[in-house]
C-alpha positions in Angstrom: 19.7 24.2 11.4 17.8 24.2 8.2 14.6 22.5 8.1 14.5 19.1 6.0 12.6 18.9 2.4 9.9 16.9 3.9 9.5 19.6 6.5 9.1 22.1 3.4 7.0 20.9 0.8 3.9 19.8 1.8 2.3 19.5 -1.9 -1.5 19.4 -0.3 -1.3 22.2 1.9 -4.4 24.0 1.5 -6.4 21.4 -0.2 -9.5 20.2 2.2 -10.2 16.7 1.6 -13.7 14.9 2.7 -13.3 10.9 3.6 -16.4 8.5 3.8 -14.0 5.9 3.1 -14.1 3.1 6.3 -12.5 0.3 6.8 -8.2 0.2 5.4 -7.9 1.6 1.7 -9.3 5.3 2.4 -8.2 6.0 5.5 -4.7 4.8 4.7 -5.5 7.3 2.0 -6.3 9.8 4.1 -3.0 9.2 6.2 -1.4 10.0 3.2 -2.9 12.6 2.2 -2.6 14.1 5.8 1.6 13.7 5.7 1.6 16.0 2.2 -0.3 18.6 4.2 -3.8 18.4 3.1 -6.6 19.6 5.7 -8.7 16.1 6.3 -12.5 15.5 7.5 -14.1 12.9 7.7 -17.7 12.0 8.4 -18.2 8.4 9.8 -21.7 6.8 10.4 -23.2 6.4 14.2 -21.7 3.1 14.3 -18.0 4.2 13.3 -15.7 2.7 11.2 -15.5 -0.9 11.5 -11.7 -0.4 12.2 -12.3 1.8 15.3 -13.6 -1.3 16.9 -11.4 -4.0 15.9 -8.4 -2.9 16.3 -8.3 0.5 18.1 -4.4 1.2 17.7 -4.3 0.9 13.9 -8.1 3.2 13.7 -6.0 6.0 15.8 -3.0 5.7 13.9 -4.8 6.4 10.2 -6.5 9.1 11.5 -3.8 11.3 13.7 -4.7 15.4 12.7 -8.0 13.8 10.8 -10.9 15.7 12.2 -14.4 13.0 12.6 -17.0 14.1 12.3 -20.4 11.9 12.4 -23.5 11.9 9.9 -25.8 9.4 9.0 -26.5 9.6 5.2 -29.2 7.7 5.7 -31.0 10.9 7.1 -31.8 14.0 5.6 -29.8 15.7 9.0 -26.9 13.8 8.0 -27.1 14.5 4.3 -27.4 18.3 5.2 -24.6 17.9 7.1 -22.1 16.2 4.5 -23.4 18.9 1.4 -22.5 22.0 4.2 -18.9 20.3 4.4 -18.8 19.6 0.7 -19.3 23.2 0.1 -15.8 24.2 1.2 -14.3 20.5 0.2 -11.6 20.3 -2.6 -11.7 16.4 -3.0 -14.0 13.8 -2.0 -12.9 10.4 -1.1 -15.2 7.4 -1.4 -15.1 3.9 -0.9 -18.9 2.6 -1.6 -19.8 0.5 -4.5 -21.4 2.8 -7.0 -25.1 1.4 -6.0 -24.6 2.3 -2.6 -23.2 5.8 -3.5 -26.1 6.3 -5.8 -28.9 5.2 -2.9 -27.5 8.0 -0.8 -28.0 10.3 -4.2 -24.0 10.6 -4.1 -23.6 9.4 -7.5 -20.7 11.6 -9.4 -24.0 13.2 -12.3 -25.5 14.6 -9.2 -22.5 15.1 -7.4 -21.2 17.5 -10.2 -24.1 19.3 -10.7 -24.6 20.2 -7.0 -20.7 21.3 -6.3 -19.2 21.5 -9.6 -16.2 22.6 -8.5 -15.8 19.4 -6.3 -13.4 16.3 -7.3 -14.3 12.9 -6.2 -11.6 9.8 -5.7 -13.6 6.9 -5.8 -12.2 3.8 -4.3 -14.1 0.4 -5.4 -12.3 -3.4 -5.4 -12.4 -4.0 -9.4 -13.0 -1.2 -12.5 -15.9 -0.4 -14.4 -18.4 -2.8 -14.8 -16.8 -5.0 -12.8 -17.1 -2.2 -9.3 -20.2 -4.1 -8.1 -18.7 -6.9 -7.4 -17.9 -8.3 -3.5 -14.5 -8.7 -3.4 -11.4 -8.1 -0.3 -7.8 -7.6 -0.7 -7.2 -11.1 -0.4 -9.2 -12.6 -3.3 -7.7 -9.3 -5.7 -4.2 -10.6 -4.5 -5.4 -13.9 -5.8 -6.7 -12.7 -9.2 -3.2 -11.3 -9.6 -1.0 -14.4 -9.1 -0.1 -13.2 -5.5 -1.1 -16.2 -3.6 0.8 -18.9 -4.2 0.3 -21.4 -1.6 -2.5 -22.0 1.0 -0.9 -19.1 3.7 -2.2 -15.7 4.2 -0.2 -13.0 2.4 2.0 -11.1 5.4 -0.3 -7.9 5.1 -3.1 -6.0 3.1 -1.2 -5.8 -0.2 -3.9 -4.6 -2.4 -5.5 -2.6 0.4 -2.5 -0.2 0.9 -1.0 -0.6 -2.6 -4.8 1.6 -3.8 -4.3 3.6 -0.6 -1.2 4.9 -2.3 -2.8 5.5 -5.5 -5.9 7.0 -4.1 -3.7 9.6 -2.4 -1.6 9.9 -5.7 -5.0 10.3 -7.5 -5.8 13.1 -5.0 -2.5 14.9 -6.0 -3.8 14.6 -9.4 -6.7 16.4 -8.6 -5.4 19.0 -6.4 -2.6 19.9 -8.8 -4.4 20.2 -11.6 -3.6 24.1 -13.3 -7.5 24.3 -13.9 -9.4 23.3 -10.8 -12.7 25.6 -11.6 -14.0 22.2 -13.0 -13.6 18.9 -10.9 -13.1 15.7 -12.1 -13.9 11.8 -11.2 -11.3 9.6 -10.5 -11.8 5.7 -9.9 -9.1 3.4 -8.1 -9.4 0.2 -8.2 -8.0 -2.3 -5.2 -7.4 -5.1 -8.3 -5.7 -2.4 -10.4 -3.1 -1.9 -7.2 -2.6 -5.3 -6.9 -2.1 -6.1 -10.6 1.0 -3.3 -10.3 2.2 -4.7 -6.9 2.5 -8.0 -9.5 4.4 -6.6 -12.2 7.8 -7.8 -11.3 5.9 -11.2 -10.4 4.0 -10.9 -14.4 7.9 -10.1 -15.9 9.0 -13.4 -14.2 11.8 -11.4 -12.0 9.7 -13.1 -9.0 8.7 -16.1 -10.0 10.7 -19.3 -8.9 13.2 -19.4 -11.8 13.6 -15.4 -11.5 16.6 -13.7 -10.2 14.9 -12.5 -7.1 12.5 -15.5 -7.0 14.7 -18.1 -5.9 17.0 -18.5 -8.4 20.0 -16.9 -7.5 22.0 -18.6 -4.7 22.5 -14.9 -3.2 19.2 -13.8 -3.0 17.3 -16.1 -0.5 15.8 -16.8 3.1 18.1 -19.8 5.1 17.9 -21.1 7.5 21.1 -20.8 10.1 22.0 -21.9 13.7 19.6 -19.9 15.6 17.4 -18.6 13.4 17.5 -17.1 9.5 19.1 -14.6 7.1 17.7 -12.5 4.5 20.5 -12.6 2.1 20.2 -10.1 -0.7 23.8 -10.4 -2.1 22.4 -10.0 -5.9 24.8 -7.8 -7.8 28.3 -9.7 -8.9 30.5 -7.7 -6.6 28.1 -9.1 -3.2 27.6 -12.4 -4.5 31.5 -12.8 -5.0 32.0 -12.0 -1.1 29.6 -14.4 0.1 30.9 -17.2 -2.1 33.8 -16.0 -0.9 33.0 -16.1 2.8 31.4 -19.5 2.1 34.0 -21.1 0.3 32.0 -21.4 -2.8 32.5 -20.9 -6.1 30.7 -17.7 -7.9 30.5 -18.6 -11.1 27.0 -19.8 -11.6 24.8 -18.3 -8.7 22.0 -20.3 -10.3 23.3 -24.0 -9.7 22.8 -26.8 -7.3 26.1 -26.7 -6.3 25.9 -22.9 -5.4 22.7 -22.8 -3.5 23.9 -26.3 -1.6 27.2 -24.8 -0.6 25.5 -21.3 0.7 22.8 -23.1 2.5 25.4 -25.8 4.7 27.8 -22.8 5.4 25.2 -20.9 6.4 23.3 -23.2 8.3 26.2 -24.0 10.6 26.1 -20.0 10.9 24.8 -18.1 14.2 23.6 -15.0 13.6 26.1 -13.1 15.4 28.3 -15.0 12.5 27.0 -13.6 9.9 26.0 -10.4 11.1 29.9 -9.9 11.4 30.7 -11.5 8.4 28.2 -8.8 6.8 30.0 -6.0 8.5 33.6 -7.4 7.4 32.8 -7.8 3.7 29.9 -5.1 3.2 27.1 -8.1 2.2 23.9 -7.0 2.6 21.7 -9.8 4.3 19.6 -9.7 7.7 18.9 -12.1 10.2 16.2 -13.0 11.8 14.6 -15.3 14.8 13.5 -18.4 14.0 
C-alpha cells in the first residue's frame, strides 16, 4: 500500500531547530515544525516552562519527539551550553522581548557574528518598536476587533495563529537556495491576530456580513434538546433548508426568513435534523445545549 503524501514529504527533514520559546506560541511552533520533519531541541531554564506545570497534558503534547534539554542563560555553564548547540543549529527560535534577549548577549548583531550561518525566528507580541511592550493573546485579539462582548475568546487565537507563522517563517528560512548566510525573522502575536481578523476587517464577519449573522442559513439555534451549527450558505443549501422548513428562500437576509428557520428549528431534536441533514445533503451540526 503506498505511503500517503504526508508520510513523504517532510519539507524540514534535516533542518535542526533550537527553541527557548516557553510558554504557547514557540512550542506550538516547534510542534509544527516537528510534524514537517525538522530535528527539534530545546533548552528550558531550571524552573521549566511555565506550561509544564500548569497544565501537564498540553506541555507533553507540544513537545512529543522534542528533545529538552536544561541551561540557565543566566550562567556562563548554561551559555556554554546553548553556543555548543548553536554550533550545529539551522534555526533559532525565540520568544523574549528584545531587552531580555540582549541581557543574555543573544541579541541578533552578536548572534550573527558568533554563528553566521545561524537563522533566528524571533517571536515578540507587537512589531518593531512596539516589541517591548507587555501584552497576551487576549489584549492582541482586542486590538484586532476580536472581542466583541465581555466573554473570553474560545481559545488562544493569536497565540497559535503566530505559532503557525513562526513555523512558516522557519520554512522560509530553511528553504532558502542560499543558506551560507542566515537571516532574522520577527513574528509578531498582533500581526497573527490582525490576519485571523481579515474576514472580520472585510465585514464578511461582522453582524450584517454573510457569515456574521446575516444570512438566515448560516447561524447557531437553538433546537429541542440542544443547538445546530447551520452552515447552509450557498443557494443550492439554503434552498433545502427553506425547503425543509417551509420557508421561503428568497431573501435569506430577512426577518421573515431568520423567524421561520429559528421556530422550525426550535421545535427540532437533534436526531431531527441530523436526519433531515442526511436526507437533503445540508451541512449543519448539532450540538448539546
Amino acid at each position: 500500500m503506498p505511503s500517503s503524501t504526508a508520510e513523504i514529504f517532510a519539507p524540514l527533514a534535516g533542518v535542526r531547530v533550537l527553541s527557548l520559546a516557553l510558554n504557547l506560541p514557540g512550542p506550538a511552533a516547534l510542534m509544527r515544525c516537528r510534524a514537517m520533519g525538522a530535528t527539534c531541541t530545546k533548552l528550558e531554564p531550571p524552573a521549566g516552562d511555565p506550561m509544564g506545570h500548569y497544565k501537564r497534558a498540553a506541555y507533553e503534547a507540544l513537545h512529543e519527539g522534542v528533545a529538552i534539554e536544561m541551561a540557565d542563560l543566566k550562567t556562563e555553564a548554561g551559555q556554554q551550553h546553548l553556543h555548543r548547540a548553536l554550533e550545529s543549529t539551522d534555526v533559532l527560535l525565540t520568544s523574549f522581548r528584545p531587552s531580555a534577549l540582549s541581557k543574555l548577549g543573544l541579541d541578533w548583531d552578536k548572534l550573527h557574528a558568533r554563528h553566521p550561518k545561524l537563522s533566528q525566528v524571533a517571536i515578540v507580541g507587537a512589531p518593531g518598536d512596539r516589541a517591548e511592550e507587555p501584552g497576551h493573546d487576549l489584549t492582541y485579539l482586542a486590538e484586532s476587533g476580536l472581542v466583541t462582548g465581555t466573554e473570553l475568546p474560545p481559545t488562544l487565537y493569536a497565540d497559535m495563529g503566530g505559532a503557525l507563522l513562526a513555523s512558516e517563517a522557519v520554512l522560509k528560512a530553511a528553504l532558502r537556495s542560499d543558506r551560507t548566510e542566515g537571516i532574522y525573522l520577527e513574528v509578531a502575536l498582533n500581526a497573527a491576530a490582525d490576519w485571523l481578523a481579515l474576514p472580520r476587517t472585510w465585514g464578511l464577519t461582522t453582524p450584517d456580513g454573510a457569515v456574521g449573522g446575516a444570512h438566515a442559513g448560516y447561524r447557531v439555534y437553538p433546537c429541542a434538546d440542544g443547538r445546530v451549527a447551520v452552515a447552509a450558505l450557498e443557494p443550492h443549501f439554503a434552498a433545502r433548508l427553506c425547503e425543509a422548513a417551509g420557508v421561503a428562500s428568497k431573501d435569506m437576509a430577512s426577518s421573515a426568513t431568520h423567524e421561520g428557520i429559528a421556530q422550525w428549528i426550535s421545535t427540532r431534536t437533534r436526531d431531527q435534523l441530523e436526519a433531515m441533514a442526511r436526507e437533503r445533503d445540508v451541512p449543519l451540526l448539532t450540538l448539546a445545549g
